[in-house]
Structures are given as C-alpha cells and as structure tokens.
mmJSON file of the N, C-alpha and C atoms, coordinates in Angstrom:
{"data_MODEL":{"atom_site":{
"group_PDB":["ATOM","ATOM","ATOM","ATOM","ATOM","ATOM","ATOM","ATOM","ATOM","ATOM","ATOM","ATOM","ATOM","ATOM","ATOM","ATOM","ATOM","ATOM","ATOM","ATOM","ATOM","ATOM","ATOM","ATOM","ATOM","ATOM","ATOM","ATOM","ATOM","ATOM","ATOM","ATOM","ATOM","ATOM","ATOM","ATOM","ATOM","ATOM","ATOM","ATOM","ATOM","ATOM","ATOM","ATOM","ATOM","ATOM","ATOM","ATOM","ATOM","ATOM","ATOM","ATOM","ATOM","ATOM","ATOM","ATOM","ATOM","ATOM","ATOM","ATOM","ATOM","ATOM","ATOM","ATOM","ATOM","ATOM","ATOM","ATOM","ATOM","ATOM","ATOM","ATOM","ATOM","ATOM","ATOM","ATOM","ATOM","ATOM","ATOM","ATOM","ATOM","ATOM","ATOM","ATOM","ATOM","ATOM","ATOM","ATOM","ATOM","ATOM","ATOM","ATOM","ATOM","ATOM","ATOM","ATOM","ATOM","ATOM","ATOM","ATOM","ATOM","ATOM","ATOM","ATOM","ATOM","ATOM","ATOM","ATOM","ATOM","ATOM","ATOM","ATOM","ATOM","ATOM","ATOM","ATOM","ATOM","ATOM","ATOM","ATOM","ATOM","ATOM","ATOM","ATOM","ATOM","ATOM","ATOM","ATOM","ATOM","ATOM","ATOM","ATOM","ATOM","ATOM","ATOM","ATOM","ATOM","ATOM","ATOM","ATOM","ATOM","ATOM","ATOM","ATOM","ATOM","ATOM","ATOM","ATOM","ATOM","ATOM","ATOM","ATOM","ATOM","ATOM","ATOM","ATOM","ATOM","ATOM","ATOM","ATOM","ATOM","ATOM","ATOM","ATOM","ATOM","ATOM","ATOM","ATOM","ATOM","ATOM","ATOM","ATOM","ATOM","ATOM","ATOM","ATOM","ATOM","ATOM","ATOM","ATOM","ATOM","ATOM","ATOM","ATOM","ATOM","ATOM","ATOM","ATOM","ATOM","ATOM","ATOM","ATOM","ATOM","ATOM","ATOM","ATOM","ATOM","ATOM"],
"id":[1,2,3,4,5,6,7,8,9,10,11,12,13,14,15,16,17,18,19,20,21,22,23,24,25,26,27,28,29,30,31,32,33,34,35,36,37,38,39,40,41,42,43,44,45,46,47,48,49,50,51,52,53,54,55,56,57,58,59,60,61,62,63,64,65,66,67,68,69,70,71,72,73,74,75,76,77,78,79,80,81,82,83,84,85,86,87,88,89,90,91,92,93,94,95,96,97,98,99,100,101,102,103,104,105,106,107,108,109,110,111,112,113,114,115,116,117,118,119,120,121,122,123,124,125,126,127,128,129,130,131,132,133,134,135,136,137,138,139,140,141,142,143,144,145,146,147,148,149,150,151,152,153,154,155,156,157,158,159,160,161,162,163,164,165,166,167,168,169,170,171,172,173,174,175,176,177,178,179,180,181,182,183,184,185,186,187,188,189,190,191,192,193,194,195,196,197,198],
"type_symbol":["N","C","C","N","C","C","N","C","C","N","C","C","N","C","C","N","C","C","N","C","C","N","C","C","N","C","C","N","C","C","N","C","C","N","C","C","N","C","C","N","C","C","N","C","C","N","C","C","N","C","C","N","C","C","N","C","C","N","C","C","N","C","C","N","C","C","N","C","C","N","C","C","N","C","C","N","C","C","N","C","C","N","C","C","N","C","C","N","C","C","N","C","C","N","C","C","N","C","C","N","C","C","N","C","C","N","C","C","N","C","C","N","C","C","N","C","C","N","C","C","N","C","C","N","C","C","N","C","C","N","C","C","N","C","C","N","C","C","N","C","C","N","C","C","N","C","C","N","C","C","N","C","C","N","C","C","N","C","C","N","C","C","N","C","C","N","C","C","N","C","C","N","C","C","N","C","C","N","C","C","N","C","C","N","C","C","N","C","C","N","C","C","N","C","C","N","C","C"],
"label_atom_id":["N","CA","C","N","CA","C","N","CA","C","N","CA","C","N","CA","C","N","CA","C","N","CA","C","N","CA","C","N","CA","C","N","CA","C","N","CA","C","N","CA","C","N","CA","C","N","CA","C","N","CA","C","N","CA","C","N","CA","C","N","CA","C","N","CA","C","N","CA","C","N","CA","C","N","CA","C","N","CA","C","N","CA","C","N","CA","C","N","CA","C","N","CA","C","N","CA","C","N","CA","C","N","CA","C","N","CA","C","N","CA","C","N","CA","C","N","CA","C","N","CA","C","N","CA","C","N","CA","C","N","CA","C","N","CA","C","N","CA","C","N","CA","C","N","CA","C","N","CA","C","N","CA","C","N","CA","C","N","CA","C","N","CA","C","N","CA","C","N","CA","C","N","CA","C","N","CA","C","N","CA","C","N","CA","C","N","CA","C","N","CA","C","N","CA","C","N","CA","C","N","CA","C","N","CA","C","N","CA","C","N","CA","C","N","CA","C","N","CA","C","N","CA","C","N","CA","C","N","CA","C"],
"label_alt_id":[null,null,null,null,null,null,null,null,null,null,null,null,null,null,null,null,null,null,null,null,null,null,null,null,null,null,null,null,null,null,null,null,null,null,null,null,null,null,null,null,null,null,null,null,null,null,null,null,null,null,null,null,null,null,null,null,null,null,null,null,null,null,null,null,null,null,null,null,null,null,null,null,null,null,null,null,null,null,null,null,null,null,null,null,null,null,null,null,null,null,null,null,null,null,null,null,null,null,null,null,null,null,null,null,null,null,null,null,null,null,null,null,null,null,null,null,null,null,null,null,null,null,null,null,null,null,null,null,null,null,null,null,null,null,null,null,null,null,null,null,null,null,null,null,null,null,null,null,null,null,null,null,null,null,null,null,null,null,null,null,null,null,null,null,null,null,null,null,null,null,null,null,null,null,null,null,null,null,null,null,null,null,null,null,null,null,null,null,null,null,null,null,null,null,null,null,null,null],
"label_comp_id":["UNK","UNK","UNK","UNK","UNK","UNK","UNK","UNK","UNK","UNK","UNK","UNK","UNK","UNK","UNK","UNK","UNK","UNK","UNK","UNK","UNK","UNK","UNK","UNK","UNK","UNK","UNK","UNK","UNK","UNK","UNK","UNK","UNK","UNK","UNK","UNK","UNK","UNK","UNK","UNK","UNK","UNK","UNK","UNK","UNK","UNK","UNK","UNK","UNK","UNK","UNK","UNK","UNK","UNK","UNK","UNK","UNK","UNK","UNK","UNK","UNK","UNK","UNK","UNK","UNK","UNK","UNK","UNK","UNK","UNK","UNK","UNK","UNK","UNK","UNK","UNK","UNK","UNK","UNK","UNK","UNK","UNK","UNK","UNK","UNK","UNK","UNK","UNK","UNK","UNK","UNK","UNK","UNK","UNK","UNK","UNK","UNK","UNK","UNK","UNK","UNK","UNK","UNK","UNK","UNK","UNK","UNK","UNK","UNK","UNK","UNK","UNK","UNK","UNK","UNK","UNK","UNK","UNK","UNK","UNK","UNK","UNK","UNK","UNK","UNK","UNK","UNK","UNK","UNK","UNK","UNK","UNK","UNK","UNK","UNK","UNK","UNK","UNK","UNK","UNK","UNK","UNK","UNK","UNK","UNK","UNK","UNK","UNK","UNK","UNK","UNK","UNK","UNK","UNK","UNK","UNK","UNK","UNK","UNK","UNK","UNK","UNK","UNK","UNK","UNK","UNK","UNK","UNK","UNK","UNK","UNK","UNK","UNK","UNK","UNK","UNK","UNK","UNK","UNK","UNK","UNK","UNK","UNK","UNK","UNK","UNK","UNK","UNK","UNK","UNK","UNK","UNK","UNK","UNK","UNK","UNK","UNK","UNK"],
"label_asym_id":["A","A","A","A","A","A","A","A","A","A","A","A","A","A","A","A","A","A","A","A","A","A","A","A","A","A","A","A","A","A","A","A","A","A","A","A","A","A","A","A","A","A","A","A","A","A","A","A","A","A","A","A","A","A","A","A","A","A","A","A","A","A","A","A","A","A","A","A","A","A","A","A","A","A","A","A","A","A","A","A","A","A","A","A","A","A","A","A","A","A","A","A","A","A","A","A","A","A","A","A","A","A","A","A","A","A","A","A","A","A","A","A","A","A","A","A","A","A","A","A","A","A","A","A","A","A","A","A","A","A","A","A","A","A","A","A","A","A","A","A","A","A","A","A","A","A","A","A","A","A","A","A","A","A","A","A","A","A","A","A","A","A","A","A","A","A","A","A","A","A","A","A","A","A","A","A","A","A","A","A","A","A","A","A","A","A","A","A","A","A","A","A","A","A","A","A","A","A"],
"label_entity_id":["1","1","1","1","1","1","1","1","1","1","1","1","1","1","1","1","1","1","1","1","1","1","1","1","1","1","1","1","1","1","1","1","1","1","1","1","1","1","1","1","1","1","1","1","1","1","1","1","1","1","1","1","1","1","1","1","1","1","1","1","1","1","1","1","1","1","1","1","1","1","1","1","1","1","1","1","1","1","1","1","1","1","1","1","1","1","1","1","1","1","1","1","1","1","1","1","1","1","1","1","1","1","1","1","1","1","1","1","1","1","1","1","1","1","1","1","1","1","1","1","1","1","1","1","1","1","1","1","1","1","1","1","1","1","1","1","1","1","1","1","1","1","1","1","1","1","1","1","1","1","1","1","1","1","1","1","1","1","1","1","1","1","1","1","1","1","1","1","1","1","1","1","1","1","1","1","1","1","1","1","1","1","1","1","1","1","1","1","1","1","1","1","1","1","1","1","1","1"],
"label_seq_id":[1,1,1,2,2,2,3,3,3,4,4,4,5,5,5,6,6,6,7,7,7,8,8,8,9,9,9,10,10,10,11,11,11,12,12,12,13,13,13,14,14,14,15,15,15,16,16,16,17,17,17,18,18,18,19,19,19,20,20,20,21,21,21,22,22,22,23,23,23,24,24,24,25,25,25,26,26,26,27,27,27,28,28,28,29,29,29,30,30,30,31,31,31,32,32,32,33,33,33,34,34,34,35,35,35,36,36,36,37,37,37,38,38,38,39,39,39,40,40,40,41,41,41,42,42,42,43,43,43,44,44,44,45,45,45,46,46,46,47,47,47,48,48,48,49,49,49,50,50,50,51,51,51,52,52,52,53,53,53,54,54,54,55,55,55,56,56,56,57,57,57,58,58,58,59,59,59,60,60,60,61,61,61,62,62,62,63,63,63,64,64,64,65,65,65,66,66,66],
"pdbx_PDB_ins_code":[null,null,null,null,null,null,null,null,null,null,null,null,null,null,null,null,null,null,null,null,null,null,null,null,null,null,null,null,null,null,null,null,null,null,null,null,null,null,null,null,null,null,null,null,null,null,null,null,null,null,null,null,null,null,null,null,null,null,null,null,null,null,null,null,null,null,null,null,null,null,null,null,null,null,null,null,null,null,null,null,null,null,null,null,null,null,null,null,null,null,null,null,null,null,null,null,null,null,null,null,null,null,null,null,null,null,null,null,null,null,null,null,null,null,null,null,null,null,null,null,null,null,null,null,null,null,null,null,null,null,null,null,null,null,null,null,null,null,null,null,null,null,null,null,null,null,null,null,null,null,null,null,null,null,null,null,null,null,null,null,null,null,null,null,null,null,null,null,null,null,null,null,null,null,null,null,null,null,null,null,null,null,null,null,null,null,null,null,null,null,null,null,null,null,null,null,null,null],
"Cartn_x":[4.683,4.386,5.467,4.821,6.261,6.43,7.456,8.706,7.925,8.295,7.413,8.279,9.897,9.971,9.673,9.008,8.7,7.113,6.792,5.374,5.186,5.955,6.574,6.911,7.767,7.962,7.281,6.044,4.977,3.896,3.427,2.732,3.667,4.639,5.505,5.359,5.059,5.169,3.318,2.567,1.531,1.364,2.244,2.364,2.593,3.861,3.786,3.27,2.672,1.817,0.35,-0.033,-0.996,-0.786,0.482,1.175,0.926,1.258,1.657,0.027,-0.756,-2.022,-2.299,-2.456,-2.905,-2.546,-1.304,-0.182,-1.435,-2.544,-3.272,-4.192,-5.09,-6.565,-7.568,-7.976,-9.095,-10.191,-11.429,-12.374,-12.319,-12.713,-12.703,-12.763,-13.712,-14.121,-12.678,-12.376,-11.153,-9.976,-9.533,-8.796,-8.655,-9.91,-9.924,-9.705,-10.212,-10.071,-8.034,-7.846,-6.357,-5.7,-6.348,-5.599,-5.864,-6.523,-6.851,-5.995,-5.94,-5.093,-3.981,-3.522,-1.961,-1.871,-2.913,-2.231,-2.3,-3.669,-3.68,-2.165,-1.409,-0.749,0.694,1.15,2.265,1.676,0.736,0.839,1.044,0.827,0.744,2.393,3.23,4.136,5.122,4.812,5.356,5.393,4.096,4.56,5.164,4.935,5.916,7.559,8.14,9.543,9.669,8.578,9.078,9.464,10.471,10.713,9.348,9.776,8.394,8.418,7.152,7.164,7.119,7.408,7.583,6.57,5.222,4.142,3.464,3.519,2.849,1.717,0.972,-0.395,-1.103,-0.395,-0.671,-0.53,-0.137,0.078,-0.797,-2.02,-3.045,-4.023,-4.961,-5.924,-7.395,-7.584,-8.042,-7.579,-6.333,-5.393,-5.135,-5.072,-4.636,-5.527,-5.272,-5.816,-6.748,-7.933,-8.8,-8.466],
"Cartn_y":[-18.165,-17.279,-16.2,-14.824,-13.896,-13.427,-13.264,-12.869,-11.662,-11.618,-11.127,-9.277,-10.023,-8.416,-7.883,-8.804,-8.151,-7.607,-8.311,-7.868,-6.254,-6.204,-4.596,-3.839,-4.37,-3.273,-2.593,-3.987,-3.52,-2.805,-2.687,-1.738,-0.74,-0.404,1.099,1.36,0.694,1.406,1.641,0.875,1.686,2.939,3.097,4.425,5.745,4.859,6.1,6.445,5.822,5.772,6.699,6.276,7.122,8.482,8.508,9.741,11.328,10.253,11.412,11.886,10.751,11.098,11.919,11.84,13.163,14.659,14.507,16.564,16.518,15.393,16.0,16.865,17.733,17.72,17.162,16.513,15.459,16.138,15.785,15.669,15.331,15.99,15.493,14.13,13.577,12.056,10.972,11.163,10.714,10.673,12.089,12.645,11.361,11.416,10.86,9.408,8.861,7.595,7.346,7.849,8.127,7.816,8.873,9.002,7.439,7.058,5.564,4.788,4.783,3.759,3.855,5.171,5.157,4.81,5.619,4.511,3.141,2.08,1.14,0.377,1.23,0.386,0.698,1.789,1.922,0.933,1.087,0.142,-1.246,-1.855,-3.129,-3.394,-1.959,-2.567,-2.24,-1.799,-1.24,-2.995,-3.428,-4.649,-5.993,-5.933,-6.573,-6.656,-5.55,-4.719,-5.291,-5.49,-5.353,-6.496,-6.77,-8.105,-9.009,-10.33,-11.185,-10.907,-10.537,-10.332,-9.269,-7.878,-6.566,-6.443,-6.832,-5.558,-5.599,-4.588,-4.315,-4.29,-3.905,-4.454,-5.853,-6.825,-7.759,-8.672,-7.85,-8.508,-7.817,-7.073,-6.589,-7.466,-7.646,-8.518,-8.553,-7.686,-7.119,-8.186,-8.021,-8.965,-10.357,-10.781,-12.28,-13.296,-14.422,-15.414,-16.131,-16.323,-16.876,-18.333],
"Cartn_z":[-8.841,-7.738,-7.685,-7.827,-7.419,-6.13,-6.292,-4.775,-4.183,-2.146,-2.213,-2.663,-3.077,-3.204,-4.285,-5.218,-6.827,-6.246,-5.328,-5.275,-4.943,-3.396,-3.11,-4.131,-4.981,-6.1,-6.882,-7.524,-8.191,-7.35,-6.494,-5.636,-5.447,-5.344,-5.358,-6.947,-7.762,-9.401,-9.112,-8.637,-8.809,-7.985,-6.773,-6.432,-7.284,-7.93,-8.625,-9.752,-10.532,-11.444,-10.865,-9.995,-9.158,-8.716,-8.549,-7.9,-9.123,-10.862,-11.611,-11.994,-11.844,-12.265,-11.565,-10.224,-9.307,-9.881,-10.382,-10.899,-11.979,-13.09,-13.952,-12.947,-13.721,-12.936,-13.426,-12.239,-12.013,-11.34,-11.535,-10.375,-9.025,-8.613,-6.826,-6.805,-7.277,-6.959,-7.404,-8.654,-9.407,-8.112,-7.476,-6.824,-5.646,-4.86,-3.257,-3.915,-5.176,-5.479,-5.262,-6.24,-6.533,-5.313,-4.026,-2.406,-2.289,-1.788,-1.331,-1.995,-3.577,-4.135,-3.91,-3.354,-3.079,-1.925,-0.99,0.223,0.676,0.228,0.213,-0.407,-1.63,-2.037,-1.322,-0.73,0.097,1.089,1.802,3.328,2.688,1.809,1.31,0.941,0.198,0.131,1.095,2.692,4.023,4.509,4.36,5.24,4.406,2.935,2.341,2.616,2.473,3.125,4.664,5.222,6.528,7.18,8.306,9.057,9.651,9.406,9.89,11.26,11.863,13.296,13.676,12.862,13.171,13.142,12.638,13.278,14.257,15.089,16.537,16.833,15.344,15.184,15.646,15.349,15.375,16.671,17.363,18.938,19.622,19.04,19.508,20.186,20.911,21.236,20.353,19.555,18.461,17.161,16.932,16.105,16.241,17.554,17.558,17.452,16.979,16.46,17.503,17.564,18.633,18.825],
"occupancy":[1.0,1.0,1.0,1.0,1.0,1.0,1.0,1.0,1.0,1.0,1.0,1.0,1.0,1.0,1.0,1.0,1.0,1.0,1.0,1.0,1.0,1.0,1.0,1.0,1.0,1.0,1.0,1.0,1.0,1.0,1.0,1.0,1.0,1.0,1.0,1.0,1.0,1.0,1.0,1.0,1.0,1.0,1.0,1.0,1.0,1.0,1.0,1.0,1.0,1.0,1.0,1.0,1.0,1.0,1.0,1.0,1.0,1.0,1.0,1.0,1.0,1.0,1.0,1.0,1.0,1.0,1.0,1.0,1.0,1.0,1.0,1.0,1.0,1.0,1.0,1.0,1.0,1.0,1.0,1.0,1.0,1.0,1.0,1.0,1.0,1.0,1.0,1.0,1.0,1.0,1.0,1.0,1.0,1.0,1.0,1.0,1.0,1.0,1.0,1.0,1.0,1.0,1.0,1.0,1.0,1.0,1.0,1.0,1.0,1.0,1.0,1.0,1.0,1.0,1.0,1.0,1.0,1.0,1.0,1.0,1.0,1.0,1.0,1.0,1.0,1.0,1.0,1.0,1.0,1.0,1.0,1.0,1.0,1.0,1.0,1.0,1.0,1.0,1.0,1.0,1.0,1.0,1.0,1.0,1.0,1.0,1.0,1.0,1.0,1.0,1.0,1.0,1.0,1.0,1.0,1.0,1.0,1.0,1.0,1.0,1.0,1.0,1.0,1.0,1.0,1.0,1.0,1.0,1.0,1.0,1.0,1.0,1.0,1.0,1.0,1.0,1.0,1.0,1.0,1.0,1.0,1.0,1.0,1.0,1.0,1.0,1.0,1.0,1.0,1.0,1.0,1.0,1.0,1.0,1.0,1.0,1.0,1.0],
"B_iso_or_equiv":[0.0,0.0,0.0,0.0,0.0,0.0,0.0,0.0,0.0,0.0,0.0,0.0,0.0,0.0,0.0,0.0,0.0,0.0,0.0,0.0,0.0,0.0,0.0,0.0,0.0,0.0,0.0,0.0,0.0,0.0,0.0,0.0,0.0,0.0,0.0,0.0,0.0,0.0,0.0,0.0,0.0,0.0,0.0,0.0,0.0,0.0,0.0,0.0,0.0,0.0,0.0,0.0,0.0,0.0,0.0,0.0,0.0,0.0,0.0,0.0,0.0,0.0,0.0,0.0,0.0,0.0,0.0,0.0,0.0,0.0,0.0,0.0,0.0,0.0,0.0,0.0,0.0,0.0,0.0,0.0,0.0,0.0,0.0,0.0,0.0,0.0,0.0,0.0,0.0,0.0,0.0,0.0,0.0,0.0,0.0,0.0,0.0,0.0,0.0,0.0,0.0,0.0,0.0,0.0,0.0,0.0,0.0,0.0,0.0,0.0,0.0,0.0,0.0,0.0,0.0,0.0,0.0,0.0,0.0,0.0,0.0,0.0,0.0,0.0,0.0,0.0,0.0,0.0,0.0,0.0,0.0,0.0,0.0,0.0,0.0,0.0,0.0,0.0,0.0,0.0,0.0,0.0,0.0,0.0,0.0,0.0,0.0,0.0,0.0,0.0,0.0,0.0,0.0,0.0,0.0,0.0,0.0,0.0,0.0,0.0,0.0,0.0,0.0,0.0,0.0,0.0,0.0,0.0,0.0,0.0,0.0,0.0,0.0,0.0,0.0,0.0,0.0,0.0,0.0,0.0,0.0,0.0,0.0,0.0,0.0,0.0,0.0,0.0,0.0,0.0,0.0,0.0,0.0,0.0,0.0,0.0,0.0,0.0],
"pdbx_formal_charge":[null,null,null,null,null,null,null,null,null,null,null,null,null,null,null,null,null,null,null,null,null,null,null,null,null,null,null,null,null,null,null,null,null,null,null,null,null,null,null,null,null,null,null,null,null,null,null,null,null,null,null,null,null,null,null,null,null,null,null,null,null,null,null,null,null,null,null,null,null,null,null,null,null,null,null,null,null,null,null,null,null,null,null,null,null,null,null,null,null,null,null,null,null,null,null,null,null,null,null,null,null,null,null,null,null,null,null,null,null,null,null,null,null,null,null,null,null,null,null,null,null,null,null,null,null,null,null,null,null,null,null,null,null,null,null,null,null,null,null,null,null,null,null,null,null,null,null,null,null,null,null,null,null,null,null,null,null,null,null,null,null,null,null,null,null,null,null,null,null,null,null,null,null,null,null,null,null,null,null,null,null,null,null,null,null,null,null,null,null,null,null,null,null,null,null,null,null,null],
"auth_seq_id":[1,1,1,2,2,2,3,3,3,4,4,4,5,5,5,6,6,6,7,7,7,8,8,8,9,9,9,10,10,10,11,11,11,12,12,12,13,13,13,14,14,14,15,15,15,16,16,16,17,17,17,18,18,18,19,19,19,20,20,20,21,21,21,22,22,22,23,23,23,24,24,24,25,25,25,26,26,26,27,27,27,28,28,28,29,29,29,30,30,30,31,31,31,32,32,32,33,33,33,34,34,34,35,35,35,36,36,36,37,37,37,38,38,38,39,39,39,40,40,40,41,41,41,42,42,42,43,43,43,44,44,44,45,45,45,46,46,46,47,47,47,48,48,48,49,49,49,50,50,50,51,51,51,52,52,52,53,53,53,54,54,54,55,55,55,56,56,56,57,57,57,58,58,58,59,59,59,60,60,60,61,61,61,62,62,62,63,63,63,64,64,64,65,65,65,66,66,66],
"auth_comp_id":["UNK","UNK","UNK","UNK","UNK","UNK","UNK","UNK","UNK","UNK","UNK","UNK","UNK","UNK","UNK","UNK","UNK","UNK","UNK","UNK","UNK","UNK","UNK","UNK","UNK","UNK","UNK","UNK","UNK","UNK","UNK","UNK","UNK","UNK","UNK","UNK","UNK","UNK","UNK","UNK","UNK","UNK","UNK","UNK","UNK","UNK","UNK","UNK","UNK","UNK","UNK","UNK","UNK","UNK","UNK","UNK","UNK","UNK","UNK","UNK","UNK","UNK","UNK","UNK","UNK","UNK","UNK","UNK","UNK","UNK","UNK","UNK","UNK","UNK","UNK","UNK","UNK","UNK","UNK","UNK","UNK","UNK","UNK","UNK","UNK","UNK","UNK","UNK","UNK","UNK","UNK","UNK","UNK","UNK","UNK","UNK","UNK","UNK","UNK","UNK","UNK","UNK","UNK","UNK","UNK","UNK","UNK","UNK","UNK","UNK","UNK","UNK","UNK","UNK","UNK","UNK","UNK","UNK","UNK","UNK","UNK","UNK","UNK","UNK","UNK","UNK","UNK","UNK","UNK","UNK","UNK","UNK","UNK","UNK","UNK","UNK","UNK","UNK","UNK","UNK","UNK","UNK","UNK","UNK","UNK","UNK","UNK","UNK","UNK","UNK","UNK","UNK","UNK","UNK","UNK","UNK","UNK","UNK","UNK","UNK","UNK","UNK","UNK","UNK","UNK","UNK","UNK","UNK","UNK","UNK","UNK","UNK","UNK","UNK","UNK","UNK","UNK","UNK","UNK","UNK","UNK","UNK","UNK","UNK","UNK","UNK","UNK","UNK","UNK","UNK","UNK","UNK","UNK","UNK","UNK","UNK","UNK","UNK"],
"auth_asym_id":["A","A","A","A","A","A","A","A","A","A","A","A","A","A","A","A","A","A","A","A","A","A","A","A","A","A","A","A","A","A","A","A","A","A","A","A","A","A","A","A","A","A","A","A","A","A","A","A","A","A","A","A","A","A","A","A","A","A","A","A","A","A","A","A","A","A","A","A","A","A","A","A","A","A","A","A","A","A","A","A","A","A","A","A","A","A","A","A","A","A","A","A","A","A","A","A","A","A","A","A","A","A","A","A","A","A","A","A","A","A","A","A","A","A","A","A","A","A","A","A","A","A","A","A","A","A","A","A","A","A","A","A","A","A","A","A","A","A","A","A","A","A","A","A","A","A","A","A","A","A","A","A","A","A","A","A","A","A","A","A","A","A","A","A","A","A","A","A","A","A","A","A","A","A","A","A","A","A","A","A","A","A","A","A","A","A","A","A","A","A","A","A","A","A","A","A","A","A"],
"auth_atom_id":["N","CA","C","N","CA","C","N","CA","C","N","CA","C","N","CA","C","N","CA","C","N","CA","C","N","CA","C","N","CA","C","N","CA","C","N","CA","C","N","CA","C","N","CA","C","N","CA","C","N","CA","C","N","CA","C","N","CA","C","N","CA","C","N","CA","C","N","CA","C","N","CA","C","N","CA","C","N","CA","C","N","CA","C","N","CA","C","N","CA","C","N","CA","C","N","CA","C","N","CA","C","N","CA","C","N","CA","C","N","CA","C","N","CA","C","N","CA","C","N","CA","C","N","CA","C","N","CA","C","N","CA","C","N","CA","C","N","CA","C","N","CA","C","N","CA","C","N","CA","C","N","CA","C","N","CA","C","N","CA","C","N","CA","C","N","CA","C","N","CA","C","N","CA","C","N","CA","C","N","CA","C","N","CA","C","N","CA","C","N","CA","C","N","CA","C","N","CA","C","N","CA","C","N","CA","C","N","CA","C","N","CA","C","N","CA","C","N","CA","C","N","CA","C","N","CA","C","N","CA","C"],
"pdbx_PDB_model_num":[1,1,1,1,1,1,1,1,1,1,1,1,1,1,1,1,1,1,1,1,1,1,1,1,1,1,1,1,1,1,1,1,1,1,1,1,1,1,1,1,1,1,1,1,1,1,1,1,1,1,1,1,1,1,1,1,1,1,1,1,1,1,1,1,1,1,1,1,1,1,1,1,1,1,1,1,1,1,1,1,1,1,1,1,1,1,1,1,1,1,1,1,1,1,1,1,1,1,1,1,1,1,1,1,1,1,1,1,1,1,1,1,1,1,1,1,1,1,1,1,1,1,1,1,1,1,1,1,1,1,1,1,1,1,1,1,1,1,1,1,1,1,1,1,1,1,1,1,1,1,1,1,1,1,1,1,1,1,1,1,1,1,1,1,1,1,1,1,1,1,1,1,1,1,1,1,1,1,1,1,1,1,1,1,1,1,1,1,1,1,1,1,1,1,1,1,1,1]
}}}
C-alpha cells in the first residue's frame, strides 16, 4: 500500500504532466478533458496534504454520516 504522501505526489506529477500537454494545441474537447484531469487531481492531492479533520466540507449536514 503506498503512503498517502507518495499518493499526493503522484497526482501532482499528473498535474503536471497534464499541465505541459495543455502549452501543445489540442482540440477543444482534448483541452476541457485535460481541465478536469487537472483539477480532479490537485483537489485529490489538496486533501491528501491536508490535516485529518480539516475539511469544513464535511461537517456539512449534506456530508455527515446518517
């Protein structure tokens, strides 16, 4: 099982891996794909990074566990 900070890391390398593809030109469609994959993979590695308990999200009533 890897750590979850190797996990963070590897979602920041697919950032940027995503990042350089975007400077090619792509198709629109390619493009918005690209957007999504980057941000899906920063927020993924935002709450990896982050303290257990920090998200504010989750003390939502929306969020909490029934």
């Amino acid at each position: 099982m890897l750590s979850t900070n190797k996990i963070a890391g590897a979602f920041l390398a697919i950032v940027e891996e995503a990042e350089k593809a975007l400077e090619k030109e792509l198709p629109k469609k390619a493009e918005k794909r690209l957007k999504t994959i980057i941000s899906i993979a920063k927020h993924q590695s935002d709450i990896r990074k982050s303290e257990k308990g920090s998200c504010k999200g989750h003390a939502k009533k929306c969020c909490a566990k029934k």
